[in-house]
C-alpha positions as CSV (number, residue, x, y, z in Angstrom):
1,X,20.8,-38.2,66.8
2,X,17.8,-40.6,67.5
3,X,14.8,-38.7,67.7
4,X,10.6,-38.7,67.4
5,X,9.5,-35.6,67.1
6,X,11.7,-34.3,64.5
7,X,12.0,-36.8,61.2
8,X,14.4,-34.7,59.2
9,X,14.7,-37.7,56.9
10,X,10.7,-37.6,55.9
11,X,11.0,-33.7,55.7
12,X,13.9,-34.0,52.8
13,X,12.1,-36.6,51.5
14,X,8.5,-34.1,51.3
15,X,10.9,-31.2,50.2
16,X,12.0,-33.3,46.7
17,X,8.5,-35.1,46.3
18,X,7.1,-31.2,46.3
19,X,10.2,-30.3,43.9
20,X,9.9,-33.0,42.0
21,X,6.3,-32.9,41.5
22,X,6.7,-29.1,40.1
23,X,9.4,-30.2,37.7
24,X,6.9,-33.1,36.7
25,X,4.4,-30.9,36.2
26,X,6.3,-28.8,33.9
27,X,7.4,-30.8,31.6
28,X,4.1,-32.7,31.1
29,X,2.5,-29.6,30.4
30,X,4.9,-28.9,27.8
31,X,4.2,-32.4,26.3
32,X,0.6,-31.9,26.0
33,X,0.7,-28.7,24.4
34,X,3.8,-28.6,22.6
35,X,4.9,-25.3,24.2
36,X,8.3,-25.1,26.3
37,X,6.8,-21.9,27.2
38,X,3.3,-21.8,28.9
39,X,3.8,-19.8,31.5
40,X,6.0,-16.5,31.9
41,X,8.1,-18.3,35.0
42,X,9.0,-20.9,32.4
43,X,11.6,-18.4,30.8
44,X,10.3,-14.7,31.6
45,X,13.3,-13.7,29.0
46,X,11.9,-16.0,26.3
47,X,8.5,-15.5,26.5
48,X,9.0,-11.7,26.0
49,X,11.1,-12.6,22.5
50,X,8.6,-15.3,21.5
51,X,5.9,-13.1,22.0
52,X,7.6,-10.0,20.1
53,X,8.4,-12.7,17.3
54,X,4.3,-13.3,17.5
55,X,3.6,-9.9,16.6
56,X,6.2,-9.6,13.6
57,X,4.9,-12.8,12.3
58,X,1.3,-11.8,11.9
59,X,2.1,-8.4,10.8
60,X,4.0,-10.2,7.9
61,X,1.4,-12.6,7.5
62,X,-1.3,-9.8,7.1
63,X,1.5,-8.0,4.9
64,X,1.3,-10.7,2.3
65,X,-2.6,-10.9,1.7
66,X,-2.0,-6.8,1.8
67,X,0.3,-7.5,-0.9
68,X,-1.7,-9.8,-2.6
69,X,-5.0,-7.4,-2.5
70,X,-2.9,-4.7,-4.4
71,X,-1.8,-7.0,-6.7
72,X,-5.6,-7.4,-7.2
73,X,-6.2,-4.0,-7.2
74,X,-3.6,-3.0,-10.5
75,X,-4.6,-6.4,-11.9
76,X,-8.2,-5.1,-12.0
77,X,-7.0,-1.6,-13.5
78,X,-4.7,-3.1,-15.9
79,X,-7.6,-5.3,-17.4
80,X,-9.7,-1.7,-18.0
81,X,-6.8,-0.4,-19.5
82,X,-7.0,-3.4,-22.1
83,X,-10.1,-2.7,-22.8
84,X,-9.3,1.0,-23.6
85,X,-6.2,-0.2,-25.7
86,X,-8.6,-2.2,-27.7
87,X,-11.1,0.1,-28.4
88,X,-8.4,2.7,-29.4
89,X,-7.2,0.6,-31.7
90,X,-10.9,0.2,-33.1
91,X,-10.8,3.6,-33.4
92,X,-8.0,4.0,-35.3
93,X,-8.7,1.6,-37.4
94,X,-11.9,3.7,-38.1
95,X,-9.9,6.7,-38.7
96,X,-7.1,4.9,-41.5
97,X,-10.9,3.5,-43.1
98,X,-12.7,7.2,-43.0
99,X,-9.2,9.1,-44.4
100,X,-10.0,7.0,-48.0
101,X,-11.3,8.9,-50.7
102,X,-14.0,6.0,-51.5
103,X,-16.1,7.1,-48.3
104,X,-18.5,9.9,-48.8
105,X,-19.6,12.2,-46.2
106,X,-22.8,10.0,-45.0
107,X,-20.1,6.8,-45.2
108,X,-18.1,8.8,-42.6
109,X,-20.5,10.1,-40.3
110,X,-21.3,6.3,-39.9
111,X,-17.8,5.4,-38.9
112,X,-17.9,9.1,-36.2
113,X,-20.3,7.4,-34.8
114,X,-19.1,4.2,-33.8
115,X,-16.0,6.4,-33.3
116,X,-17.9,8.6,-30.7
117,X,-19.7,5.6,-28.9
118,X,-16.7,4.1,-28.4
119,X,-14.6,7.6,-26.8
120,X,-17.6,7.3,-24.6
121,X,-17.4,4.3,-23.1
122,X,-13.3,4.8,-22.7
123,X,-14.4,7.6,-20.8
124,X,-17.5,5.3,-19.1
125,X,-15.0,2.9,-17.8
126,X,-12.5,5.7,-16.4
127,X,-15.1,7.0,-14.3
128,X,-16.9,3.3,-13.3
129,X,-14.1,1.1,-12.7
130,X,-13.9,-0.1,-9.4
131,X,-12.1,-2.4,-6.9
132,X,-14.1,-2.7,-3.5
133,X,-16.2,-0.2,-4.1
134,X,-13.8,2.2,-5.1
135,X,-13.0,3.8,-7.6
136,X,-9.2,3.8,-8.8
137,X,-9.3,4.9,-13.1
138,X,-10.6,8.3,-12.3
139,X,-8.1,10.1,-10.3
140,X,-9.8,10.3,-7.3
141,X,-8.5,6.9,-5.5
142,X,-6.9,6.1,-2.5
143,X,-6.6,7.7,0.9
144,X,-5.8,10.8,-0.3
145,X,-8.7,11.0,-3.4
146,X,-6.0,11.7,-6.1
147,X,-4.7,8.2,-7.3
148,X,-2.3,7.4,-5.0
149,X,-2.7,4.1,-3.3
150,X,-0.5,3.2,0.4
151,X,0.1,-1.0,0.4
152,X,1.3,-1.7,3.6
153,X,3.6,-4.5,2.9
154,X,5.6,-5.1,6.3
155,X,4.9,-5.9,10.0
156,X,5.4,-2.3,11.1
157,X,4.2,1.4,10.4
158,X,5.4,3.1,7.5
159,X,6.7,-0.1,5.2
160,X,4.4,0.4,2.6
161,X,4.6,0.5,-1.2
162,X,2.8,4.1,-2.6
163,X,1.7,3.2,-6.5
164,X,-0.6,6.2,-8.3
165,X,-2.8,4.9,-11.0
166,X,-4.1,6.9,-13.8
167,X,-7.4,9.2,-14.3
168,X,-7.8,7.5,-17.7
169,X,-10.5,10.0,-18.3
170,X,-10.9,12.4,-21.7
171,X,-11.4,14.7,-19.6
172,X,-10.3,18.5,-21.2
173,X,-10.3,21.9,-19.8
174,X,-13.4,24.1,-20.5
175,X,-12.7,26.7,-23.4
176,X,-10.9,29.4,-22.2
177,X,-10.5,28.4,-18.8
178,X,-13.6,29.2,-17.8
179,X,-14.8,27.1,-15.3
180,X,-10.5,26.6,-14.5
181,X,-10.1,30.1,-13.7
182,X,-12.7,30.6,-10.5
183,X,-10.8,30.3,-7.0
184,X,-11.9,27.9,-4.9
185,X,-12.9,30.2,-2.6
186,X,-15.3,31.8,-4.5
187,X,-17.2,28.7,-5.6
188,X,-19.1,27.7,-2.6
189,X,-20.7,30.4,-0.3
190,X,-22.5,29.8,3.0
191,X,-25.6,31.0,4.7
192,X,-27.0,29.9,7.7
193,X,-25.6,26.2,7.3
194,X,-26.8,26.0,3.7
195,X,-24.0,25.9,0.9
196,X,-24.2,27.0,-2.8
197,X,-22.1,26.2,-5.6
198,X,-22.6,28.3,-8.3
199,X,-21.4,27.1,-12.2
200,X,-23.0,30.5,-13.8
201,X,-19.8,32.1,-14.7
202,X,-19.4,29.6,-17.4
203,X,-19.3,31.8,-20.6
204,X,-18.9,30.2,-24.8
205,X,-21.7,27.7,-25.8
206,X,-22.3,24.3,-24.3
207,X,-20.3,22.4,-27.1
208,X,-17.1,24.4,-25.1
209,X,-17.4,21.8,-22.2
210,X,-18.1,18.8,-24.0
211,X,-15.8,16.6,-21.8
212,X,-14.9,18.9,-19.3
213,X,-14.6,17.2,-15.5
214,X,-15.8,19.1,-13.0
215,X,-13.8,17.6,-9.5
216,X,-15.9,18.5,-5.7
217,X,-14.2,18.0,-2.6
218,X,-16.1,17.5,0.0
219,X,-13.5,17.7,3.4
220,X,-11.5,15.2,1.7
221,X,-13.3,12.9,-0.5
222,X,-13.6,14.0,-4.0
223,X,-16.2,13.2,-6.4
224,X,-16.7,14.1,-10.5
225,X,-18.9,14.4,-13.4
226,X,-17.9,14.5,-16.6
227,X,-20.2,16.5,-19.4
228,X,-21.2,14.2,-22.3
229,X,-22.3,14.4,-25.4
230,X,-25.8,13.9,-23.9
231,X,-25.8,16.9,-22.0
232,X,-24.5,19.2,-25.1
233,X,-27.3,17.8,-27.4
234,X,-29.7,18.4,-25.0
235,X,-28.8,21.9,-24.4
236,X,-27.6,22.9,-28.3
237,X,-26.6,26.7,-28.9
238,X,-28.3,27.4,-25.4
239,X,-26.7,30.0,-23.3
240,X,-23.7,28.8,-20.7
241,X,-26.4,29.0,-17.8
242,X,-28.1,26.2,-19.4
243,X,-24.7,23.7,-19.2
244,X,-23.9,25.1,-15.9
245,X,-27.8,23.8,-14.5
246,X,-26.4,20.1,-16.5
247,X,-22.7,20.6,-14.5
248,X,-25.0,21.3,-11.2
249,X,-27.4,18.4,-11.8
250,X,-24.7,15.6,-12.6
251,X,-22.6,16.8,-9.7
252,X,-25.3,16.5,-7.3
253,X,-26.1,13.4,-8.5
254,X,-22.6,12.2,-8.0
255,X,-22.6,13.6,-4.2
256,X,-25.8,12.2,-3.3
257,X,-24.6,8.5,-4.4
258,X,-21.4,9.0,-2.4
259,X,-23.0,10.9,0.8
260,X,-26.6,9.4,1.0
261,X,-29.4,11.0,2.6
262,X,-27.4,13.3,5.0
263,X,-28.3,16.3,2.2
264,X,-30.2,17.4,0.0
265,X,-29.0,19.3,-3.2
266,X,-31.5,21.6,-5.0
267,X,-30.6,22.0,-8.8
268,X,-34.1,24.0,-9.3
269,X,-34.2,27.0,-7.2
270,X,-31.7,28.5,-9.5
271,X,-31.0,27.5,-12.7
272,X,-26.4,26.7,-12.8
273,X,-26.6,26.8,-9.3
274,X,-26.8,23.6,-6.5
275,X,-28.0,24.6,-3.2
276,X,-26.7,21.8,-0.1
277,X,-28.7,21.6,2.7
278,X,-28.0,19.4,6.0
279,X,-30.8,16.8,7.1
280,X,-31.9,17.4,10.7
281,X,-29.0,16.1,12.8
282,X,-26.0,16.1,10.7
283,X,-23.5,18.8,11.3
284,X,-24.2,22.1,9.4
285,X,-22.5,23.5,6.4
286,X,-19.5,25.4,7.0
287,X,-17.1,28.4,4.9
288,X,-14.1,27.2,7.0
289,X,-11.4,24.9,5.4
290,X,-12.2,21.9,7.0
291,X,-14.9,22.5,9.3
292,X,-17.8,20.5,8.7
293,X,-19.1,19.2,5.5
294,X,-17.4,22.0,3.7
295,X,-18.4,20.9,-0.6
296,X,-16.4,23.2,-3.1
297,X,-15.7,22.9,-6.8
298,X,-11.8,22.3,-6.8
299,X,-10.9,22.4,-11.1
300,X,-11.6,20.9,-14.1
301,X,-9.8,18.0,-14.6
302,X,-7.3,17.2,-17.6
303,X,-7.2,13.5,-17.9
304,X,-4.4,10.8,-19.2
305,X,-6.5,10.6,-22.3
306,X,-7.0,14.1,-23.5
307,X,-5.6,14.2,-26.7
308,X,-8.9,12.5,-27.9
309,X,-11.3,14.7,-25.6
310,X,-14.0,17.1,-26.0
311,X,-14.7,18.2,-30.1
312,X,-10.6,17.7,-30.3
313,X,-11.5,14.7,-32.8
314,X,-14.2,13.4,-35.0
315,X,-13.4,11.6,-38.0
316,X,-16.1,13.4,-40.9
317,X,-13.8,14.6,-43.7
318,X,-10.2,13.2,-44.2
319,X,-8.4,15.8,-42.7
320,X,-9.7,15.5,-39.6
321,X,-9.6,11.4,-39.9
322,X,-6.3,12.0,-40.1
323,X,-5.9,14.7,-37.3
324,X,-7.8,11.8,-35.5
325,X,-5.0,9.3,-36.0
326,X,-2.5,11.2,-34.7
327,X,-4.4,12.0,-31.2
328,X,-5.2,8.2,-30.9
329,X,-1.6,7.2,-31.2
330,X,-0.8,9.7,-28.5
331,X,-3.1,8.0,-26.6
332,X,-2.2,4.7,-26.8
333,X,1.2,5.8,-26.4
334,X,-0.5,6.4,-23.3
335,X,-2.0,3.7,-22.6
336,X,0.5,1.5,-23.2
337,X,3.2,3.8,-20.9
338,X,0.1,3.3,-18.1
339,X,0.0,-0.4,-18.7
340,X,3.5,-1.2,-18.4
341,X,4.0,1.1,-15.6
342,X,0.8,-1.2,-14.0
343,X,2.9,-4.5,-15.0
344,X,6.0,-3.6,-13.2
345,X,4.1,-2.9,-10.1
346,X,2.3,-6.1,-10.2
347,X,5.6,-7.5,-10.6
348,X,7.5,-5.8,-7.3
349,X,4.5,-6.5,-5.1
350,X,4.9,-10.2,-6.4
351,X,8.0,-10.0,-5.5
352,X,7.5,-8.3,-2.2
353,X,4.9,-11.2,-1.5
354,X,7.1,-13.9,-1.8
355,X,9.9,-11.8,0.6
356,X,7.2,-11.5,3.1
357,X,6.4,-15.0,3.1
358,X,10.1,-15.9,3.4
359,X,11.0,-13.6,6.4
360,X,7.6,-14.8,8.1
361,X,8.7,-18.9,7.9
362,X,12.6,-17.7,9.2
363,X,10.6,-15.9,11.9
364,X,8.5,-18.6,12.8
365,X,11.8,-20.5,12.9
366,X,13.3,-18.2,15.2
367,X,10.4,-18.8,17.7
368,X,9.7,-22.2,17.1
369,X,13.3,-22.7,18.8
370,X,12.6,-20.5,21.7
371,X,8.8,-21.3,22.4
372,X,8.1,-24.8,21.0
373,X,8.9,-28.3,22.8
374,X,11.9,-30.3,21.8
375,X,10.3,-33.4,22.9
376,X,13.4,-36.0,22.7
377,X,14.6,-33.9,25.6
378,X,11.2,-33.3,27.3
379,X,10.4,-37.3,27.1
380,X,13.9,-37.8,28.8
381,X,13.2,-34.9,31.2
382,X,9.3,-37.0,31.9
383,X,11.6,-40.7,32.6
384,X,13.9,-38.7,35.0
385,X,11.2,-37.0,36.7
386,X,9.1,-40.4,37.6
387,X,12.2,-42.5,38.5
388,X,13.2,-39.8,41.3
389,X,9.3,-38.9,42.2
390,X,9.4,-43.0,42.6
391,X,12.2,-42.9,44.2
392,X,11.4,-40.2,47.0
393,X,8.1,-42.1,47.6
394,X,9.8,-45.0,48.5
395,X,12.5,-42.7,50.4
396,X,9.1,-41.2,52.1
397,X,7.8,-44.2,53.0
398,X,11.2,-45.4,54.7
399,X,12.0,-42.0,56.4
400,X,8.2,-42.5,58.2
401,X,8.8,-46.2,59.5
402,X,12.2,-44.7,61.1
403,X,10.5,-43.8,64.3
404,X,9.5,-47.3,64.9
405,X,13.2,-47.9,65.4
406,X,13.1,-46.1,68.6
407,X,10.8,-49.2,70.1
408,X,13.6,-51.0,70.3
409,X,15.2,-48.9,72.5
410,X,12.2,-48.8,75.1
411,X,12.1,-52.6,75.6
């Protein structure tokens, strides 16, 4: 059919310049960023896959520095715990010297001291050792404040690694039980928003709690002090209301480092007892389980290192040098049960590290197939493309100079 007003010729032509042009477009945007999938029309089934794959392959990528971080973490408590192997065997070796005969009783109160300075600072770096901020050789780590430390060591909830590192404290029971055999309840009592823990039922002498740890919770987070040798010679024979005022004082000190300035604690109204009192703003005290601030004295502790707590061991006649040599091989025993315990951790999250690593390069595999730009076929899509978008130009061009044809008919 001859006709003007109707060039179905130019109109095919138009409809694959326009189809054409898309497809050209296409595949030079996935040439310039590398991406066979930049939009979700691309492939709507793909990009949902690629993007899933995205997620797993960050989560594992965050999984290994989580990894990595605990590593740190034991690595950090495993190096205390060298320490404390060390001095223990300093000690000993000051025990096997004081159980000779050729040491007289000045001779051995020389080597108790050393021995003492040096059960201090065992106990100094249970309670001090930290790992961002944290402390993780006292018992009172992690999320839940009792050692136990959650590594989250895979792309989704729940795939974590739970390790519990030691209290690697002295720490002993009070004589008796005494501070051990108050309830909880009946520690803490509350009036009008103010809360008052009271250490006055402590009965014996101060000596009786020399390295005793006395544990707060406070809704959740637990803090500790630890009586020291300090605190018994500056109270001597004095009555137990005189080492419950030092067990009120250390423990207020301990909850004003962790809580601030949102309380104030008051160690002199009442001597063994610690009144807490809200600043203006924070939320009041509160007798109810879990409502509000809530501080209660929770136990004594025992700690990993017992054996060697308290007046257990001193090393001033030969008998009890040698009563001191067997409590310091129980606790390196110990220490050397924590240490390897701390190895073989280090070890599985090693291992655990290199498995994440793994699965995360097989992942980005996975995606790289779906998602990334296989350019031997995208350059021979790109010829293709501009031989036919020449090609329907020149088609265009022909289809428009039809109409002149019909001229010829006219003359």
């Amino acid at each position: 059919m001859t006709a003007i007003n109707t060039n179905t010729g130019s109109l095919y032509a138009q409809q694959s310049l326009n189809t054409n042009a898309r497809g050209l477009a296409t595949v030079m945007q996935q040439l310039s960023t590398g991406k066979r999938i930049n939009n979700a029309v691309d492939d709507v089934a793909g990009l949902a896959i690629s993007t899933r794959l995205t997620s797993q392959i960050r989560g594992l990528n965050q999984a290994v520095r989580n990894a990595n971080d605990g590593i740190s973490l034991i690595q950090t408590a495993e190096g205390a715990t060298e320490q404390v192997t060390n001095m223990l065997q300093r000690m000993r070796e000051l025990a096997v010297q004081a159980s000779n005969d050729t040491n007289n009783e000045k001779d051995r109160g020389f080597l108790n001291g050393e021995f003492q300075q040096l059960r201090a600072e065992i106990d100094r770096i249970g309670q001090n050792t930290q790992w961002n901020g944290a402390n993780i050789l006292d018992g009172t780590g992690g999320n839940g404040h009792d050692g136990t430390f959650s590594f989250q060591v895979g792309a989704n909830s729940r795939q974590t690694i739970q390790i519990k590192l030691p209290n690697m404290q002295t720490g002993v029971n009070a004589k008796d039980g005494a501070l051990g055999d108050l309830h909880v309840e009946g520690l803490a009592t509350y009036a009008a928003g103010v809360a008052t823990i009271d250490f006055t039922a402590a009965t014996g002498t101060a000596s009786d709690y020399l390295g005793v740890v006395v544990e707060a919770n406070i809704d959740g987070k637990k803090v500790q002090y630890q009586v020291s040798q300090a605190d018994v010679d500056n109270t001597g024979a004095a009555t137990p209301v005189t080492i419950a005022d030092a067990i009120a004082t250390g423990l207020a000190a301990k909850m004003k480092a962790a809580f601030g300035s949102d309380y104030t604690y008051d160690t002199t109204t009442t001597a063994g007892k610690m009144v807490i009192t809200p600043a203006t703003g924070v939320t009041a005290l509160s007798g109810t389980t879990g409502a509000g601030f809530n501080p209660v004295v929770t136990k004594t502790v025992i700690g990993e290192l017992s054996s060697i707590g308290g007046n257990a061991i001193k090393i001033t006649d030969a008998q009890k040098a040698y009563e001191g040599l067997q409590a310091i091989d129980s606790a390196l025993q110990t220490v050397n049960a924590q240490r390897s315990n701390m190895g073989a951790l280090i070890s599985r999250l090693q291992f655990a590290s290199d498995n994440l690593s793994n699965v995360a390069a097989k992942a980005a595999e996975s995606r790289s197939r779906i998602e990334d730009t296989d350019y031997s076929v995208a350059t021979t899509e790109l010829a293709k493309r501009n031989i036919i978008q020449q090609a329907a130009q020149a088609m265009l061009a022909q289809a428009n100079q039809a109409p002149q044809m019909v001229l010829q008919l006219l003359k």
